[in-house]
PATOR-190743 format. One record per atom (N, C-alpha, C): atom name; y, z negated, x negated; residue in three letters. Coordinates in nm, 4 decimals, decimal comma, m for minus. Example, Ala and Ser with C-alpha at 12.3 -4.5 7.8 and 13.67 -1.06 7.14 Angstrom:
# residues 2
N|m0,5690|m0,7800|m1,3190|ala
CA|m0,4500|m0,7800|m1,2300|ala
C|m0,3300|m0,7800|m1,3200|ala
N|m0,2250|m0,7080|m1,2850|ser
CA|m0,1060|m0,7140|m1,3670|ser
C|0,0030|m0,7870|m1,2900|ser
END
This chain:
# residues 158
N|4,4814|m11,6747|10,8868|unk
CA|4,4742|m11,5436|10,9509|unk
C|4,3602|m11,4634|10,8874|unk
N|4,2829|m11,3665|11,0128|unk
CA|4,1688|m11,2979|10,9027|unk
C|4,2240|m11,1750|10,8126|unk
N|4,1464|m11,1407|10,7320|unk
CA|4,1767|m11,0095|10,6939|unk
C|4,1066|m10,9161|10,6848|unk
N|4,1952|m10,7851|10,6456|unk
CA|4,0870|m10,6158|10,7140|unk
C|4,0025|m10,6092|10,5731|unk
N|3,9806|m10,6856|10,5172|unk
CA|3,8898|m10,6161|10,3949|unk
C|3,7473|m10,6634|10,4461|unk
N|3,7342|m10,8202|10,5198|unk
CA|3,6066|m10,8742|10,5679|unk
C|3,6171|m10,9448|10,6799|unk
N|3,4829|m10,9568|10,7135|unk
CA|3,4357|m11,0400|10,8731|unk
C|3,4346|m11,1369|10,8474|unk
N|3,5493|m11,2571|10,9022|unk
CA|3,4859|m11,3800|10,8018|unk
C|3,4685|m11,4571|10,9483|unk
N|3,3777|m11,5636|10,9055|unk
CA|3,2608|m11,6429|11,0236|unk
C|3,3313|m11,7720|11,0099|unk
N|3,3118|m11,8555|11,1156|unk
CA|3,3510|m12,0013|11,1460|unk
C|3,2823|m12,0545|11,2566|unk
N|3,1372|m12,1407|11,2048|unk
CA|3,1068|m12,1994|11,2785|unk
C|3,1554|m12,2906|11,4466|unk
N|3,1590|m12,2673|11,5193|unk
CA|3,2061|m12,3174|11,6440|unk
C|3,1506|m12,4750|11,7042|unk
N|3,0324|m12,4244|11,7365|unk
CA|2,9710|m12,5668|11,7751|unk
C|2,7948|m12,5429|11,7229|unk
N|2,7073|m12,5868|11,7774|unk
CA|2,5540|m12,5885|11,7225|unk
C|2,5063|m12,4703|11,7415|unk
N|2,5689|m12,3942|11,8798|unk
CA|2,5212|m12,2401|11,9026|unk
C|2,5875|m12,1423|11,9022|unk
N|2,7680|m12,1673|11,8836|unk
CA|2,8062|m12,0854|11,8660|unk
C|2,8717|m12,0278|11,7134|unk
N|2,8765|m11,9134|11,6727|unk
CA|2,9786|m11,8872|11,5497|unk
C|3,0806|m11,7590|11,6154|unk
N|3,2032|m11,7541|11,5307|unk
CA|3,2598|m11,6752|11,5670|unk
C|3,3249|m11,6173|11,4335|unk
N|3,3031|m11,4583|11,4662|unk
CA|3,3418|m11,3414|11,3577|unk
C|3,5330|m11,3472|11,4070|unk
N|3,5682|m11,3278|11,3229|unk
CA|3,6733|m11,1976|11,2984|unk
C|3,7579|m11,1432|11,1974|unk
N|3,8160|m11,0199|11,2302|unk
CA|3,8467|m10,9652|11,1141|unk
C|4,0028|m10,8610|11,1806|unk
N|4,0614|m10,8339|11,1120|unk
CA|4,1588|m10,7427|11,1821|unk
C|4,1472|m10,5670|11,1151|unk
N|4,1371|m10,4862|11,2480|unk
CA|4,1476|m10,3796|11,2474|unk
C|4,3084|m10,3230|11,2104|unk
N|4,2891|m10,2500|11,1002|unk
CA|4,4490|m10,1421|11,0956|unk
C|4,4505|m10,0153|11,2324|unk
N|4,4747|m10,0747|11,3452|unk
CA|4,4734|m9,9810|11,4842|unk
C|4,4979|m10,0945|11,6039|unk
N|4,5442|m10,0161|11,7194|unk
CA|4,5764|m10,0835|11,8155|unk
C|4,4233|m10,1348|11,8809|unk
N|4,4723|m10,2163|11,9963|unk
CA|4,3468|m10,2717|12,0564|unk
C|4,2841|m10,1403|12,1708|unk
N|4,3868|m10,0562|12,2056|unk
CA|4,3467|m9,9698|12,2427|unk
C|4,2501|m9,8622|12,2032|unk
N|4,2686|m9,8187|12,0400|unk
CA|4,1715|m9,7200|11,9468|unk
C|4,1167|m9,8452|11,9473|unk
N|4,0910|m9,9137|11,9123|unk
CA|3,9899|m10,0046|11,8380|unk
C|3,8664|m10,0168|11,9966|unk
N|3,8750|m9,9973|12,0812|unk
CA|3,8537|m10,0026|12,2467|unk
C|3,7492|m9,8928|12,2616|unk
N|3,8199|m9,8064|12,2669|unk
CA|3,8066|m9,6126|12,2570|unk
C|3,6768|m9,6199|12,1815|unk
N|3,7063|m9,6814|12,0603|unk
CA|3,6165|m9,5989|11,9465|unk
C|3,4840|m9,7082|11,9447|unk
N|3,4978|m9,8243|12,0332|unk
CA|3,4075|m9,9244|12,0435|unk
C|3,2945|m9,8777|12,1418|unk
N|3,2868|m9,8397|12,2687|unk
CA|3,2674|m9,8144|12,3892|unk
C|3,2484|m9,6445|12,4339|unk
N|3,2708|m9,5358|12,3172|unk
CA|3,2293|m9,4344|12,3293|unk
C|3,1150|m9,4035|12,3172|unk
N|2,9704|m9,4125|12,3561|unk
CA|2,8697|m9,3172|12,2838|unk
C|2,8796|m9,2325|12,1985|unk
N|2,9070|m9,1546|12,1798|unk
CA|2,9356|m9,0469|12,1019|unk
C|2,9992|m9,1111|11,9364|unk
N|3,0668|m9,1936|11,9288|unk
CA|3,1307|m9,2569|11,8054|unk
C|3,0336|m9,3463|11,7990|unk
N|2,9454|m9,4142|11,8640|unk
CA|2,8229|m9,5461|11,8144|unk
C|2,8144|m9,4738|11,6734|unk
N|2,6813|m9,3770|11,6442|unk
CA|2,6446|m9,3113|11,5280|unk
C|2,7279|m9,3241|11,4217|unk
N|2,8576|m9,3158|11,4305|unk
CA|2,9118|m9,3129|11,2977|unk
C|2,9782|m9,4539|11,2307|unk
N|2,9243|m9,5609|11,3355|unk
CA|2,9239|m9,6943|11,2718|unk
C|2,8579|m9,8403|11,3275|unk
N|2,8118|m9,7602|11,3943|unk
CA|2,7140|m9,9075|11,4392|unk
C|2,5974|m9,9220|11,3466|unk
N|2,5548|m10,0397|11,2870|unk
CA|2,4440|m10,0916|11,2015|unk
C|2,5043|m9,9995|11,0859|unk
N|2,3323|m10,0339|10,9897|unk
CA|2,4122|m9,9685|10,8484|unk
C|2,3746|m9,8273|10,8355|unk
N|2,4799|m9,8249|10,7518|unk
CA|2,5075|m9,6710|10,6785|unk
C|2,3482|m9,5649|10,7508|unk
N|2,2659|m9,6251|10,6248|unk
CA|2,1751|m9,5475|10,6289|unk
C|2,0457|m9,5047|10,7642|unk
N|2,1250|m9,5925|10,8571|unk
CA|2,0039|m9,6023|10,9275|unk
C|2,0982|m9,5566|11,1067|unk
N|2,1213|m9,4485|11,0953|unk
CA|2,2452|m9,4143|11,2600|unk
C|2,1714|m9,4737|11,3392|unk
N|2,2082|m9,4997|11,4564|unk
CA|2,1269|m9,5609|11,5845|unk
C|2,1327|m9,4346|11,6972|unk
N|2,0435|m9,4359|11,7583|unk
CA|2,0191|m9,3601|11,8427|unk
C|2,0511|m9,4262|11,9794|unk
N|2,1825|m9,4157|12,0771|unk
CA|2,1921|m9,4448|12,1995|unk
C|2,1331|m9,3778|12,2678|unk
N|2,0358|m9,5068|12,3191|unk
CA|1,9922|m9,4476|12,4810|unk
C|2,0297|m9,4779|12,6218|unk
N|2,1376|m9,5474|12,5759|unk
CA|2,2058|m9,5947|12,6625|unk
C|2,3108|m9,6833|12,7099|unk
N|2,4121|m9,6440|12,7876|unk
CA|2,5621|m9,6645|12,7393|unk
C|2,6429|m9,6717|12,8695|unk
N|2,5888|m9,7566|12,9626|unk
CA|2,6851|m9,7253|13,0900|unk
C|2,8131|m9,9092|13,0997|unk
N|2,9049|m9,8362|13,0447|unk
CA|3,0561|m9,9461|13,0351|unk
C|3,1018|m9,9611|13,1113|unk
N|3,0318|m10,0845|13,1618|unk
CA|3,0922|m10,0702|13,3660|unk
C|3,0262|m10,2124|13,3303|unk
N|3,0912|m10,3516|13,4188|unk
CA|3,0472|m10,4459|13,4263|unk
C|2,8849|m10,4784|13,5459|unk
N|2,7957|m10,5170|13,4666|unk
CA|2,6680|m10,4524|13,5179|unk
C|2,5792|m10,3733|13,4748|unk
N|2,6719|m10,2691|13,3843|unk
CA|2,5949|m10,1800|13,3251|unk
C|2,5518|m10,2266|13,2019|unk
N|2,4262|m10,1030|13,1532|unk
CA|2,3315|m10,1897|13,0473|unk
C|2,3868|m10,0682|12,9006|unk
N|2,3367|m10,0916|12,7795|unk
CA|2,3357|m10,0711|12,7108|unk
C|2,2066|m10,0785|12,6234|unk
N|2,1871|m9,9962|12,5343|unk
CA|2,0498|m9,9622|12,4346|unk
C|2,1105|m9,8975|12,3408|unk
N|2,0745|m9,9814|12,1787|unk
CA|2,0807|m9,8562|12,0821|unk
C|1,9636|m9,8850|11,9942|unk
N|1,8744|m9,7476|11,9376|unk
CA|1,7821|m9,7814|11,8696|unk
C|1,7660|m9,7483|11,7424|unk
N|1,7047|m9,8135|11,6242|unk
CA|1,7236|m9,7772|11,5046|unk
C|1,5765|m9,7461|11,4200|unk
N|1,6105|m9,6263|11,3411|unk
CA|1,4853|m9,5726|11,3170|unk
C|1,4970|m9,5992|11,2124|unk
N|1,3631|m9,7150|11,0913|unk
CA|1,3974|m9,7386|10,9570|unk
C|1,2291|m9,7251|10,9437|unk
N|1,1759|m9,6762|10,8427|unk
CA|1,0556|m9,6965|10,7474|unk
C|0,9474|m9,6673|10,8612|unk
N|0,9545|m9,5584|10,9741|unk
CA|0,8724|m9,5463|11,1074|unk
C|0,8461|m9,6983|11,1761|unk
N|0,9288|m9,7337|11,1756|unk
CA|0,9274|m9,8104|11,2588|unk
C|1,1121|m9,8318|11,3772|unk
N|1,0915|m9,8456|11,5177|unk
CA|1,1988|m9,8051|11,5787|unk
C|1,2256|m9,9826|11,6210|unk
N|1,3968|m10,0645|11,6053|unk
CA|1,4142|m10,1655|11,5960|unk
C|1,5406|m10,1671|11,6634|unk
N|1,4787|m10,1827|11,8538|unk
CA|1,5701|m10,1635|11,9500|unk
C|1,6826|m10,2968|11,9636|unk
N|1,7644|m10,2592|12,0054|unk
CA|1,8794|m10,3063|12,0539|unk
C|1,9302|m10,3408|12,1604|unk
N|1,9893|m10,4348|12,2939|unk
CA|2,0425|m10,3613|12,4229|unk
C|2,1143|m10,4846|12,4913|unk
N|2,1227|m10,4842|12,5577|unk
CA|2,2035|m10,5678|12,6775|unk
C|2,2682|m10,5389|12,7821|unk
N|2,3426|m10,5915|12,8546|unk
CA|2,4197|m10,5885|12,9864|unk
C|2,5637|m10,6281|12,9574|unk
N|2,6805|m10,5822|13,0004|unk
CA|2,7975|m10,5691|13,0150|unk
C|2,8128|m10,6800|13,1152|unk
N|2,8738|m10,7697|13,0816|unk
CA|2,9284|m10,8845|13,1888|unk
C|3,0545|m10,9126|13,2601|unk
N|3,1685|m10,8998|13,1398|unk
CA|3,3207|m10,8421|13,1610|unk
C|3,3973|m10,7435|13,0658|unk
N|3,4658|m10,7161|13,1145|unk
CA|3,5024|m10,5306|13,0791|unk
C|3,6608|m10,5799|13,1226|unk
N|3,7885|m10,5733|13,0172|unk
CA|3,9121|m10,5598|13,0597|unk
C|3,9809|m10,4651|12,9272|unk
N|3,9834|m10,3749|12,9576|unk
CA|4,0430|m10,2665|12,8686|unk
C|4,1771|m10,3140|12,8045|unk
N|4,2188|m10,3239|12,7203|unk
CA|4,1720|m10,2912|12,5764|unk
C|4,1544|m10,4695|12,5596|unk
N|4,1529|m10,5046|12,6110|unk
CA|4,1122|m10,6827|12,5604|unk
C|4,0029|m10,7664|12,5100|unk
N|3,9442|m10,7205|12,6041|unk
CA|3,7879|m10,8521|12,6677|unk
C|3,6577|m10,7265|12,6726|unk
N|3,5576|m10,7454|12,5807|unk
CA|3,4658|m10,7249|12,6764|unk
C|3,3306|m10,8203|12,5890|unk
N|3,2333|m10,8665|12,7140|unk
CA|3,1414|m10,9501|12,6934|unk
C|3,0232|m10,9290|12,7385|unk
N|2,9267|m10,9237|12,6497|unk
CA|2,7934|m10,8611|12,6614|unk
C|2,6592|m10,9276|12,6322|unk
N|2,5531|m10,9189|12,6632|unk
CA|2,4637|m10,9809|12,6223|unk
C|2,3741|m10,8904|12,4965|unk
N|2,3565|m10,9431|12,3805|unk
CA|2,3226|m10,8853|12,3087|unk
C|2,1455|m10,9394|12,2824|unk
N|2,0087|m10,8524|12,3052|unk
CA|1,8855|m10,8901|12,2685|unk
C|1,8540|m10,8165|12,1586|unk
N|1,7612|m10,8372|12,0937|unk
CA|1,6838|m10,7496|11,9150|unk
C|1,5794|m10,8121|12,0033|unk
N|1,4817|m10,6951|12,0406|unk
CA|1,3908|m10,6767|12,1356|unk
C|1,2467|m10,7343|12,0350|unk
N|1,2399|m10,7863|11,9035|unk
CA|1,1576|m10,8555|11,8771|unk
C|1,1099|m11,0211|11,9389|unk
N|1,2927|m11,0521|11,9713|unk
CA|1,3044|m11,2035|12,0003|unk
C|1,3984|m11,1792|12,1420|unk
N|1,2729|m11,1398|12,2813|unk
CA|1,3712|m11,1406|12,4043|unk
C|1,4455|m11,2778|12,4534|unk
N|1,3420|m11,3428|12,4178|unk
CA|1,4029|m11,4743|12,4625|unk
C|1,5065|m11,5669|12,3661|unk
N|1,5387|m11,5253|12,2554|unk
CA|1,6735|m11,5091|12,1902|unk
C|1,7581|m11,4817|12,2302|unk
N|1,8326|m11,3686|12,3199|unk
CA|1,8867|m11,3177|12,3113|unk
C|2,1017|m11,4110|12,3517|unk
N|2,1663|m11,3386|12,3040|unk
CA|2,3057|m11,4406|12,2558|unk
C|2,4176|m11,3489|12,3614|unk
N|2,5225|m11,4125|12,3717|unk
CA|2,6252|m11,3532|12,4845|unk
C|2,6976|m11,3276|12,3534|unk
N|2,7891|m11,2872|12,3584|unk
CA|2,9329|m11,2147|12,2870|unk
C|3,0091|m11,1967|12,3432|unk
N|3,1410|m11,2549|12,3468|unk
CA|3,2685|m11,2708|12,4158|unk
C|3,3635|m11,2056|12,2845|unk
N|3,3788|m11,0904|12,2674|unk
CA|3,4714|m11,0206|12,2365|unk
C|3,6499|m10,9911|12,2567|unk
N|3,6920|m11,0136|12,1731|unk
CA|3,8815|m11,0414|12,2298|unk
C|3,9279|m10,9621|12,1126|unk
N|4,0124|m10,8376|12,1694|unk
CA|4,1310|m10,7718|12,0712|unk
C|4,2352|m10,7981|12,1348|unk
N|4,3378|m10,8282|12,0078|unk
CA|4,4425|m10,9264|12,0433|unk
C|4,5211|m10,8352|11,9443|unk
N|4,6513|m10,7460|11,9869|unk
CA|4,7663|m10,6909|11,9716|unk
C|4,7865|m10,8017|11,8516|unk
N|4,8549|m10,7181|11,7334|unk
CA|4,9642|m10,8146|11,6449|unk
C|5,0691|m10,7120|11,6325|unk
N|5,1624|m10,8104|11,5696|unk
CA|5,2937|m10,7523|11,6224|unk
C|5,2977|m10,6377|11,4673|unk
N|5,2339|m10,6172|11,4022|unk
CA|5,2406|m10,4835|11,2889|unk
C|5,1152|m10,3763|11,3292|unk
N|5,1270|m10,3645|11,4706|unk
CA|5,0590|m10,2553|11,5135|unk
C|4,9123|m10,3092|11,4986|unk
N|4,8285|m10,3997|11,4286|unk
CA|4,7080|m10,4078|11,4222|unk
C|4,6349|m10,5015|11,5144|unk
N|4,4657|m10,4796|11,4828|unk
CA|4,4277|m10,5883|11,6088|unk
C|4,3299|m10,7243|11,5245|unk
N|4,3621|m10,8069|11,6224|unk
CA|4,2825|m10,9395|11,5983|unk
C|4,1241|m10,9215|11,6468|unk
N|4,0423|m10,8961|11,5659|unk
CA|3,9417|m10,8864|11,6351|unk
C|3,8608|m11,0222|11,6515|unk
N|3,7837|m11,1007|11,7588|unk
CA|3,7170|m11,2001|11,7538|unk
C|3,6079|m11,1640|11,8576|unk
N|3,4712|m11,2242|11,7846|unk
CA|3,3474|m11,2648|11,8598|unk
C|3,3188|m11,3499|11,8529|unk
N|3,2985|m11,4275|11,9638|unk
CA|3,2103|m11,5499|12,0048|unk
C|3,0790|m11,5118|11,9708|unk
N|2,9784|m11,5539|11,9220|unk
CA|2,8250|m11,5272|11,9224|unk
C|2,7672|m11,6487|12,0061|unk
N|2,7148|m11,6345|12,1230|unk
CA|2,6812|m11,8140|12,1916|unk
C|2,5023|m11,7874|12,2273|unk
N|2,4561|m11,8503|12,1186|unk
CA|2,2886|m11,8823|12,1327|unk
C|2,2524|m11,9602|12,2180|unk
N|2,1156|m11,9674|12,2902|unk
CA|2,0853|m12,0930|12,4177|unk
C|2,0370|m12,2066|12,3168|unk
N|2,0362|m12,1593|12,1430|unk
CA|1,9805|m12,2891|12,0992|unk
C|2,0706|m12,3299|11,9850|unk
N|2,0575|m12,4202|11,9503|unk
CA|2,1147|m12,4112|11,7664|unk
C|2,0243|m12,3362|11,6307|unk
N|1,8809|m12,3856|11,6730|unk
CA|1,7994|m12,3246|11,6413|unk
C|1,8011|m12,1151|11,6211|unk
N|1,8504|m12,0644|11,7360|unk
CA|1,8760|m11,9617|11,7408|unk
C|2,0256|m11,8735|11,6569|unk
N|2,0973|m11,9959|11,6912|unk
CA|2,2414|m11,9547|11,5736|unk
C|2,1810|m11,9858|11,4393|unk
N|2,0753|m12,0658|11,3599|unk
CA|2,0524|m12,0450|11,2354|unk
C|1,9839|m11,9488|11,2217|unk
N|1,8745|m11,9048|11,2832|unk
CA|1,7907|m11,8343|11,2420|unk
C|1,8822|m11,6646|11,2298|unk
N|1,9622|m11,6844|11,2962|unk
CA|2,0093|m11,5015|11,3508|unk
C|2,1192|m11,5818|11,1920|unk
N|2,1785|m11,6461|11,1693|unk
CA|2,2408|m11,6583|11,0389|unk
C|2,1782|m11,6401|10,8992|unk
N|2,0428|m11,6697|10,9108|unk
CA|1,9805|m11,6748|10,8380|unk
C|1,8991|m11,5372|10,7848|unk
N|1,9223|m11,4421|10,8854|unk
CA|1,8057|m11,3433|10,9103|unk
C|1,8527|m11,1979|10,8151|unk
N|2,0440|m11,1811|10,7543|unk
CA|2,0485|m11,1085|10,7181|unk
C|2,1742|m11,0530|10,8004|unk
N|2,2138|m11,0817|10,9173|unk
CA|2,2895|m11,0567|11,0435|unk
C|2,4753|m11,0879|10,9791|unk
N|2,4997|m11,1590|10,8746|unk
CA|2,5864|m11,1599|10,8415|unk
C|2,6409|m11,0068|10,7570|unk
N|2,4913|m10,9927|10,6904|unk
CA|2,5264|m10,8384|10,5684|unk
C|2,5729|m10,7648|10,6531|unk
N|2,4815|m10,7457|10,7668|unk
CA|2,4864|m10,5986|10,8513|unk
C|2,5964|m10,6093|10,9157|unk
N|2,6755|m10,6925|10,9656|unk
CA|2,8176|m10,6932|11,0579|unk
C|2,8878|m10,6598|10,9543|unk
N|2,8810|m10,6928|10,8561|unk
CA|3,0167|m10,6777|10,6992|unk
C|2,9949|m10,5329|10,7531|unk
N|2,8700|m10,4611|10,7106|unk
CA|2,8513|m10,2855|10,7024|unk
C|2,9223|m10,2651|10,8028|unk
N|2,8622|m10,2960|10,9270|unk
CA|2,9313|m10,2405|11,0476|unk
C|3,0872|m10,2306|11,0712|unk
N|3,1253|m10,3327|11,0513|unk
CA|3,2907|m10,3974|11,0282|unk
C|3,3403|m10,2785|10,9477|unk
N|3,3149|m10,2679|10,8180|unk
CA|3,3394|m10,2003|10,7113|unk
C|3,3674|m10,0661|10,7959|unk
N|3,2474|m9,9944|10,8288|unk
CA|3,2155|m9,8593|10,8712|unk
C|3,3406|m9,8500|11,0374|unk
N|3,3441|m9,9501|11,0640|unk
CA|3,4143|m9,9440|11,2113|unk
C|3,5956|m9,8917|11,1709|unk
N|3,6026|m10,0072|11,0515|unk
CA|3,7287|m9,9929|11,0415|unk
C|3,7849|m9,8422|10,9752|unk
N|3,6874|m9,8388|10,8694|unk
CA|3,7188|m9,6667|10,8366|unk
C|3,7977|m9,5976|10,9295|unk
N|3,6880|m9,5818|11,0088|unk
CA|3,6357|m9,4717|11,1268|unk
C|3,7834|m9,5484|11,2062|unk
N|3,8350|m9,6172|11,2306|unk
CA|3,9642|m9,6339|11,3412|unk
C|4,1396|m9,6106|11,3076|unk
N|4,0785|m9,6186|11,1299|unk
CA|4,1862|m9,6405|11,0301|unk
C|4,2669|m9,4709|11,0437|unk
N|4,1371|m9,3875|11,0358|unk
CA|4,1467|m9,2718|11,0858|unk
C|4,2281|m9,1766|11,2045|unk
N|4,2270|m9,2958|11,2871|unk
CA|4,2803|m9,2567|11,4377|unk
C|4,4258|m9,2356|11,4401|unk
END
């Protein structure tokens, strides 16, 4: 079983890995506080660096953008919404606009446990294997810990 202190990873197959970790909150807050604009800033990416949404429409179809301002230089973010089932499922395409043709799906699942908390899991699915090392390799593990970290605070709260 995972636990709320870390994100822990398990390789899947050549392109895929999958995170999870459990939130102290229902799949519902954990939902809410995922998918608001307004709450991105206080935990998406790290600490020091808020992201600036430019865009946030949570509708299957709709796109998403968040951008991050570090050392003058701006290190965009974005994708498309594919499926959307409240408080369960949602699956997105995630690009880092250095490497478009990178870019990885995420199949997201909060899963109710029976002591009020949630199962959180991501699929990460690369078109290469090549692409699951390199995004492993790149630092992408630190920054989800932060994020994770900062998410759960912020829901623990709720």
């Amino acid at each position: 079983m995972p636990r709320d202190d870390v994100t822990e990873i398990e390789l899947i197959d050549d392109c895929t890995a999958r995170l999870e970790r459990i939130f102290r909150c229902t799949p519902e807050v954990l939902w809410d506080v995922m998918t608001d604009p307004a709450r991105i800033p206080e935990w998406w990416g790290p600490a020091h660096h808020s992201p600036t949404v430019v865009e946030m429409d949570v509708r299957v179809g709709g796109r998403w953008r968040f951008e991050l301002h570090a050392h003058e230089n701006v290190f965009g973010f974005g994708g498309e919404y594919l499926e959307l089932e409240r408080p369960s499922l949602l699956v997105q395409t995630f690009v880092f606009d250095p490497f478009p043709d990178g870019g990885t799906v995420e199949r997201a699942t909060l899963e109710a446990q029976p002591d009020g908390s949630t199962l959180f899991r991501v699929d990460v699915t690369h078109p290469t294997p090549e692409g699951r090392t390199n995004q492993l390799s790149s630092g992408m593990l630190e920054g989800m810990q932060e994020t994770h970290r900062r998410l759960a605070a912020l829901v623990a709260q709720a």
